[in-house]
C-alpha positions in Angstrom: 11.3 82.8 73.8 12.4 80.0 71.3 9.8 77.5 70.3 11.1 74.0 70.2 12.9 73.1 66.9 13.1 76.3 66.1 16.5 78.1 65.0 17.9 81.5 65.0 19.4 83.2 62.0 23.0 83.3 63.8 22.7 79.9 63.9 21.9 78.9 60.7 24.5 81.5 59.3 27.4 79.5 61.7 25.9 76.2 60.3 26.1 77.4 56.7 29.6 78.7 57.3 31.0 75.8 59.1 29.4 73.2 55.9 30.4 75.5 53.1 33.5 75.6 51.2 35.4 78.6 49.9 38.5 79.3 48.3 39.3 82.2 50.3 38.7 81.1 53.5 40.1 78.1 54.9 38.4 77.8 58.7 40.5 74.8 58.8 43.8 75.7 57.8 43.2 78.9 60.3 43.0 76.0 63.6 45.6 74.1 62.4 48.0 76.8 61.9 47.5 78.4 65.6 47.6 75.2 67.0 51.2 74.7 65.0 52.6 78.0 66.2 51.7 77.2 70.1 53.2 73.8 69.8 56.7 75.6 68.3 56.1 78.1 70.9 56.1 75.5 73.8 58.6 73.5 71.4 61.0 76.6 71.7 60.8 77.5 75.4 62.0 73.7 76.5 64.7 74.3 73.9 65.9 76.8 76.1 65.5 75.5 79.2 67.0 72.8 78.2 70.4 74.8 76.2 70.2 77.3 79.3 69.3 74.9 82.3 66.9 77.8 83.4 63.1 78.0 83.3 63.2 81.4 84.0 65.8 83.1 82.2 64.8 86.4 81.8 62.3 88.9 83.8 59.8 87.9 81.0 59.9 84.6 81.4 58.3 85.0 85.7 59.4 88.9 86.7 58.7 88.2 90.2 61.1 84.6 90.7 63.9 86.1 88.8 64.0 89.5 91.1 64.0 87.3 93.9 66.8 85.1 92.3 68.9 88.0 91.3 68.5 89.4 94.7 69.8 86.2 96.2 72.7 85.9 93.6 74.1 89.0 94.8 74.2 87.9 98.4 75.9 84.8 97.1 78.6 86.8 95.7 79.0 88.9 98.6 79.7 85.5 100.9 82.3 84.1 98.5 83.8 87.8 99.0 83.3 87.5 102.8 84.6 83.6 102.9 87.5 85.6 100.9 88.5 87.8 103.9 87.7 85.3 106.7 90.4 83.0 105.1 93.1 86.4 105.2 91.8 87.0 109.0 92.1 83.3 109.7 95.8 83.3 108.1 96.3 86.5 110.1 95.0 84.7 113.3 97.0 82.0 112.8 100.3 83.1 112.1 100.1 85.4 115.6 98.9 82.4 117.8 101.6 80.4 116.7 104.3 82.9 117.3 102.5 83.9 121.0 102.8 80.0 121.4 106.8 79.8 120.3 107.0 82.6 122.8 105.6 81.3 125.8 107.7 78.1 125.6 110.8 80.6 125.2 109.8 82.2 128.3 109.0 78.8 129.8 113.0 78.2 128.8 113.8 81.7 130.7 111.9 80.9 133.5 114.2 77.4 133.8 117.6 79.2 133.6 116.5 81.6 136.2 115.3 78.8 138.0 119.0 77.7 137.7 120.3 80.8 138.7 118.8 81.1 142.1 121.8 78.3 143.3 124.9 80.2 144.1 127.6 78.2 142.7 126.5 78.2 139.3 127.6 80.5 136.1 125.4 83.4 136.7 127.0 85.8 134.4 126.6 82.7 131.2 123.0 82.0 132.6 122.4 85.8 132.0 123.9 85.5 128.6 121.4 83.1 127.6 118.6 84.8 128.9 119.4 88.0 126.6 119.8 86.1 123.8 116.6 84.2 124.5 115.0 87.7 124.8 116.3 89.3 121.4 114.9 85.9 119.8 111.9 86.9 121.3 111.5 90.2 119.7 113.0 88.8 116.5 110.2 86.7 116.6 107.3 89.1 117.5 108.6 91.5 114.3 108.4 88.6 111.7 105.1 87.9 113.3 103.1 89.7 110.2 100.9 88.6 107.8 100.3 90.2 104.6 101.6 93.3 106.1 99.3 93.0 109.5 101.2 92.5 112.8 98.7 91.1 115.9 102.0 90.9 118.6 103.0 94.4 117.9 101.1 98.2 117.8 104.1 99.7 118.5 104.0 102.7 117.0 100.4 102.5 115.4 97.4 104.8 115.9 95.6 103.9 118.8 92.4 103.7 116.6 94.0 102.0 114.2 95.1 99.1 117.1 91.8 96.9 116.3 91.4 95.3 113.3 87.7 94.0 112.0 87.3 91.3 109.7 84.3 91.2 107.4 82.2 88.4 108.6 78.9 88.6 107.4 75.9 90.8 105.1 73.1 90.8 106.9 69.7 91.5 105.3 66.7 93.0 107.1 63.2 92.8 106.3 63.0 95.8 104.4 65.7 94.7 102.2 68.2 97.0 104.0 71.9 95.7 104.1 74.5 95.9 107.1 77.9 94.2 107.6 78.8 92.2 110.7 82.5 92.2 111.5 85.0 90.3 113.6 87.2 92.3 116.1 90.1 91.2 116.5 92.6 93.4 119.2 96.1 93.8 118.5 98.8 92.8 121.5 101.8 93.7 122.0 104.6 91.2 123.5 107.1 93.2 122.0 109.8 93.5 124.2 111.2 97.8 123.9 110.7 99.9 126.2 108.1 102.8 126.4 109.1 106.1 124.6 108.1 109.4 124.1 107.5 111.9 121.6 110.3 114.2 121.3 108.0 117.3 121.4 106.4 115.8 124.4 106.6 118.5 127.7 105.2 117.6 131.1 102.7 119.5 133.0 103.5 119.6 136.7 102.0 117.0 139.0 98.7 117.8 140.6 95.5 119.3 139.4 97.0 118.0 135.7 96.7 114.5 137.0 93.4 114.5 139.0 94.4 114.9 142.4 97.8 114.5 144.8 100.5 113.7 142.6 103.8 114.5 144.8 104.2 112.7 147.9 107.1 113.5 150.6 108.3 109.9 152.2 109.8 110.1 155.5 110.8 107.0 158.4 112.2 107.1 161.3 113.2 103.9 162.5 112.1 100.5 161.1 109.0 102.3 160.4 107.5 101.8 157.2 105.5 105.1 155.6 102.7 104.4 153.3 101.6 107.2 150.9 98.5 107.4 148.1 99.1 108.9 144.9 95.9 109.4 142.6 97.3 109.4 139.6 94.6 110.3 136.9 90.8 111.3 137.6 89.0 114.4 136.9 91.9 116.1 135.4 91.6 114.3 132.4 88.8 113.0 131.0 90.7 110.8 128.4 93.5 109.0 128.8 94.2 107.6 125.5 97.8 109.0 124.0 98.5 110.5 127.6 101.9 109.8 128.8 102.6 109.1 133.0 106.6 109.4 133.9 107.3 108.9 137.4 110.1 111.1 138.9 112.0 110.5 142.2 114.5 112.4 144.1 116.1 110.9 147.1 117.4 113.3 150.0 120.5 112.3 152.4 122.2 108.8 151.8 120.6 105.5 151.7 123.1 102.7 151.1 121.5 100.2 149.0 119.2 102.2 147.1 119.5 104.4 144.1 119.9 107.3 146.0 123.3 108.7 147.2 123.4 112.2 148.3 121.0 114.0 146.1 120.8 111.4 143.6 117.6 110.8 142.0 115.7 108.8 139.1 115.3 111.3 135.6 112.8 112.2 133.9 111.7 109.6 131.5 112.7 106.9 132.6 109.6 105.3 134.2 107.1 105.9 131.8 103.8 104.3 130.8 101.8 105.5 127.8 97.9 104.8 128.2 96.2 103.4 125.2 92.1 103.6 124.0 90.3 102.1 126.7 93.0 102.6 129.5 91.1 103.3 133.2 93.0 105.0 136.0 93.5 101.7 137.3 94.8 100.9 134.2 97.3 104.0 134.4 97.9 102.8 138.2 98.8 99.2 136.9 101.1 100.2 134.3 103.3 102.8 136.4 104.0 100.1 139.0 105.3 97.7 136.2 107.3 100.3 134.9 109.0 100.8 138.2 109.4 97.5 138.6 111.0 96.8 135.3 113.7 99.8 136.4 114.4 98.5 139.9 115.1 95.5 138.6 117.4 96.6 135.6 119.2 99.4 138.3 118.9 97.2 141.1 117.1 99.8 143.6 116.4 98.1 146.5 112.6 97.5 146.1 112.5 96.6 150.6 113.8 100.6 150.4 111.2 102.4 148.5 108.4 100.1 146.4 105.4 100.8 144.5 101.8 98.9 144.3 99.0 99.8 142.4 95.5 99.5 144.6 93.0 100.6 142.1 93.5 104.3 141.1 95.9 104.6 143.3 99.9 104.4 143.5 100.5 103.3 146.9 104.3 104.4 148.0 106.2 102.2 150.6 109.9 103.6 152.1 111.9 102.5 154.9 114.9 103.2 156.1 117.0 103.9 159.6 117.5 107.7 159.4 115.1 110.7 159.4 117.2 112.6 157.3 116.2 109.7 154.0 113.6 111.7 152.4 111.8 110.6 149.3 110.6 113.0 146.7 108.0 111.2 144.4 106.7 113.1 141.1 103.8 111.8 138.7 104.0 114.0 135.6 101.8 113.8 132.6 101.9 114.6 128.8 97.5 115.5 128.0 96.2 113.9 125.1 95.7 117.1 123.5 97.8 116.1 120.6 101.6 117.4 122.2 102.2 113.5 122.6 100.9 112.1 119.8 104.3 110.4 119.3 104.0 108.5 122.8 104.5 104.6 122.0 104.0 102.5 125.2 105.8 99.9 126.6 106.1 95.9 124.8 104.0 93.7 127.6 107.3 92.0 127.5 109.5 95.3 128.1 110.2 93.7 132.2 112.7 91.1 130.3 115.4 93.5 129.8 115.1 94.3 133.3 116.0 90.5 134.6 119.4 90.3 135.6 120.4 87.0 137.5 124.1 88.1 138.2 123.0 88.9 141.3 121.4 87.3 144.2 118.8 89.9 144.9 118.6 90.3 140.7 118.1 86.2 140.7 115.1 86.5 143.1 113.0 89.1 141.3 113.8 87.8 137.8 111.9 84.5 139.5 108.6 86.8 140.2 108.6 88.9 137.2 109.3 85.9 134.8 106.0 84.5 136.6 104.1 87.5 135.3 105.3 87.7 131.9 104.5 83.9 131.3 101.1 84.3 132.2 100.7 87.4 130.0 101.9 85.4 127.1 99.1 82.6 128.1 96.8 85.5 128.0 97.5 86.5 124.5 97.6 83.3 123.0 94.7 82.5 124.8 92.6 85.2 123.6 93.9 85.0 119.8 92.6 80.9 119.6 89.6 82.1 120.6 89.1 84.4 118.1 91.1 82.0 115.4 88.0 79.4 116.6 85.5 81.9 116.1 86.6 82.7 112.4 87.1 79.1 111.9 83.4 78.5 113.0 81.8 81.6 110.9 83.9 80.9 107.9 82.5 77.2 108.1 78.9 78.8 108.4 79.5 81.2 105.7 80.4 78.0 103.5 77.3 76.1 104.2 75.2 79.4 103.6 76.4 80.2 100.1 76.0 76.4 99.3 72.4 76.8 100.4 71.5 80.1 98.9 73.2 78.5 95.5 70.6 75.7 96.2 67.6 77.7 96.6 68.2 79.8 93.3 68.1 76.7 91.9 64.9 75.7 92.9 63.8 79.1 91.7 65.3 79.3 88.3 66.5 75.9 87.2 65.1 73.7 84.5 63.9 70.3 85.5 65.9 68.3 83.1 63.7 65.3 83.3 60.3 66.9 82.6 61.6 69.7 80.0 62.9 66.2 78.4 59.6 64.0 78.7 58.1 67.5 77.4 60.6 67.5 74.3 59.4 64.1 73.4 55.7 65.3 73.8 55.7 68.7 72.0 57.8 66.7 69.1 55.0 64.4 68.4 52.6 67.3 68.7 54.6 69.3 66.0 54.3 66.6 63.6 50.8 66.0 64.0 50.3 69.8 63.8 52.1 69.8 60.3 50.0 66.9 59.4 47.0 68.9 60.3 47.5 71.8 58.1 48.8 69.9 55.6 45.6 68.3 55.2 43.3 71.3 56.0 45.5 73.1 53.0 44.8 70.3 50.8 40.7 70.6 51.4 40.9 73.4 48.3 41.4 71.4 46.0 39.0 68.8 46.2 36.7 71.7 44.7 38.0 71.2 40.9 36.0 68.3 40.9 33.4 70.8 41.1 33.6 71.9 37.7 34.7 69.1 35.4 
């Protein structure tokens, strides 16, 4: 233990050093010096930040701020390349909603001329004129209906998994720092106006087990009966109906004024013809054979009140009359499997039932009124479905916008100088560096007062 007053030698050494003067070491001069070289050290690093606009620069500068930021700048770029291909899908969008529109108000023009037609003293045969060339404007329109290339009115002819297209919508960014897109599906339509065709390699199997169930159906009335028959025409016999082809084939037996069928006469192969596409249900299937008997009654003008066809759910459900026993029908449903052999199959325009109106005639007049109906509405349908998705782009790009702009903003707060301070610091380190010079100047000058020493 110390006794009061008293001093240890460590003490009295720092004491001796600290009030001693030497000429090779300068205590002094050593404190001023470090103290300089902090203040340029400080004095540097708001140079940059103020030169760069960044406090943190470099990993050196805070490693863990600048990974963040980094990670963040990435994503940012990754929007402005996603805002990139929402503005090609919204063009996309845009140009196909305003061609389904142009064609709905050039069916809505049909729909008035066969309005026109149903009067019997009028021009039918220049009324039908003008419905054929308001058709081929139609299709002229759905073919110029492309974008960069990408047609949403027509698939005719593309790969059935090639008939969605996905825009790039968003990154998204989970916990563990893994990275998934989110896309936009967009379907294509088609309100083209051909026909359906097959592949010229395409061959038939028979109807029956091929098709899932009973697919040839005998017709016979007597009287003014009227015969109903079912026709399942797909189910367990094929398990996937996309690229499959469905022809319907019908031979009459005896005569039947006002039908198709004279003596022996009967409908070929190929000529009623649906093609299913991904996604297609039997009822589907069902739905798409009907319409394409319509479309050819109404373009051969077969006496639908002779032999019809509805489709109820899976089924095809057949309806004959007729006056003599003799009238028999002979109904078909043939199918090409998608096992590849029809790979060629292109199906039908929703529109194809157009080049079946014919108004020249009174019964011709009357159907064209119903079918017209149909085809509006499935024109509605399209244009209906592609503002919706045109809307949701619209909406996400806008999003997209407002994130970027706020990931730009939080980088900033992360990595940004603030100007103000890293000026008002400036001024401050300044002052400090000239008072630091002064410093050392002086503590370098404390040598020399020792010459007086020895004179």
């Amino acid at each position: 233990m110390k006794t009061p007053g008293a001093q240890s030698t460590q003490s009295v050494n720092d004491q001796r050093n600290m009030l001693m003067s030497s000429i090779l070491t300068n205590n002094s001069a050593m404190v001023a010096l470090q103290t300089l070289k902090s203040i340029n050290m400080n004095l540097g690093k708001v140079q940059s930040e103020i030169s760069t606009g960044k406090t943190v620069e470099s990993a050196k500068d805070n490693a863990a701020v600048w990974a963040i930021s980094k990670v963040m700048s990435s994503d940012v770029a990754g929007f402005e390349a996603i805002s990139d291909s929402l503005a090609l899908g919204q063009a996309t969008v845009g140009v196909a909603l305003n061609a389904s529109e142009s064609i709905t108000d050039l069916l809505t023009e049909i729909k008035g001329k066969i309005v026109n037609s149903q009067e019997e003293n009028v021009d039918r045969a220049k009324i039908q004129t003008d419905i054929e060339a308001l058709t081929n404007q139609i299709g002229s329109i759905v073919g110029a209906a492309q974008f960069n290339g990408l047609n949403l009115l027509n698939d005719d002819g593309i790969a059935l998994e090639d008939q969605t297209s996905n825009i790039l919508s968003s990154l998204d960014r989970a916990s563990d720092g893994t990275v998934t897109s989110g896309e936009i599906s967009v379907s294509r339509s088609n309100l083209g106006t051909n026909n359906a065709s097959l592949d010229a390699t395409a061959t038939f199997a028979a109807g029956g087990a091929a098709v899932g169930g009973a697919a040839t159906a005998n017709l016979t009335t007597v009287g003014t009966s009227v015969v109903n028959q079912t026709m399942l025409v797909a189910g367990t016999g094929i398990t996937d109906l996309a690229g499959a082809a469905f022809e319907v084939q019908i031979a009459g037996a005896g005569t039947y004024a006002g039908s198709d069928f004279d003596t022996g006469g009967s409908i070929a192969a190929a000529e009623i013809v649906y093609t299913a596409q991904e996604g297609d249900t039997a009822a589907d299937v069902a739905a798409g054979l009907a319409a394409a008997y319509a479309v050819y009654a109404s373009a051969n003008g077969l006496d639908t009140e002779a032999l019809n066809v509805v489709a109820n759910g899976d089924d095809l459900v057949w309806t004959a009359t007729n006056t003599t026993a003799a009238n028999n029908y002979s109904i078909n449903v043939n199918v090409v499997d998608s096992d590849g052999t029809g790979d060629g199959n292109t199906r039908a325009g929703a529109l194809a039932a157009l080049s079946g109106i014919d108004v020249t005639t009174d019964d011709g007049a009357e159907s064209a009124l119903t079918a017209i109906e149909g085809l509006i509405q499935t024109s509605i349908d399209t244009a209906a479905e592609l503002g919706s998705t045109g809307s949701r782009i619209e909406t996400q790009a806008d999003f997209v916008s407002k994130l970027t702009d706020r990931l730009t903003s939080g980088i900033g707060a992360l990595v940004d100088a603030d100007m103000e301070a890293a000026s008002a610091k400036l001024q401050a380190l300044q002052t400090q560096q000239q008072l630091g010079v002064q410093a050392l100047s002086i503590a370098n000058q404390a040598p020399q007062t020792l010459l007086s020493l020895f004179r």
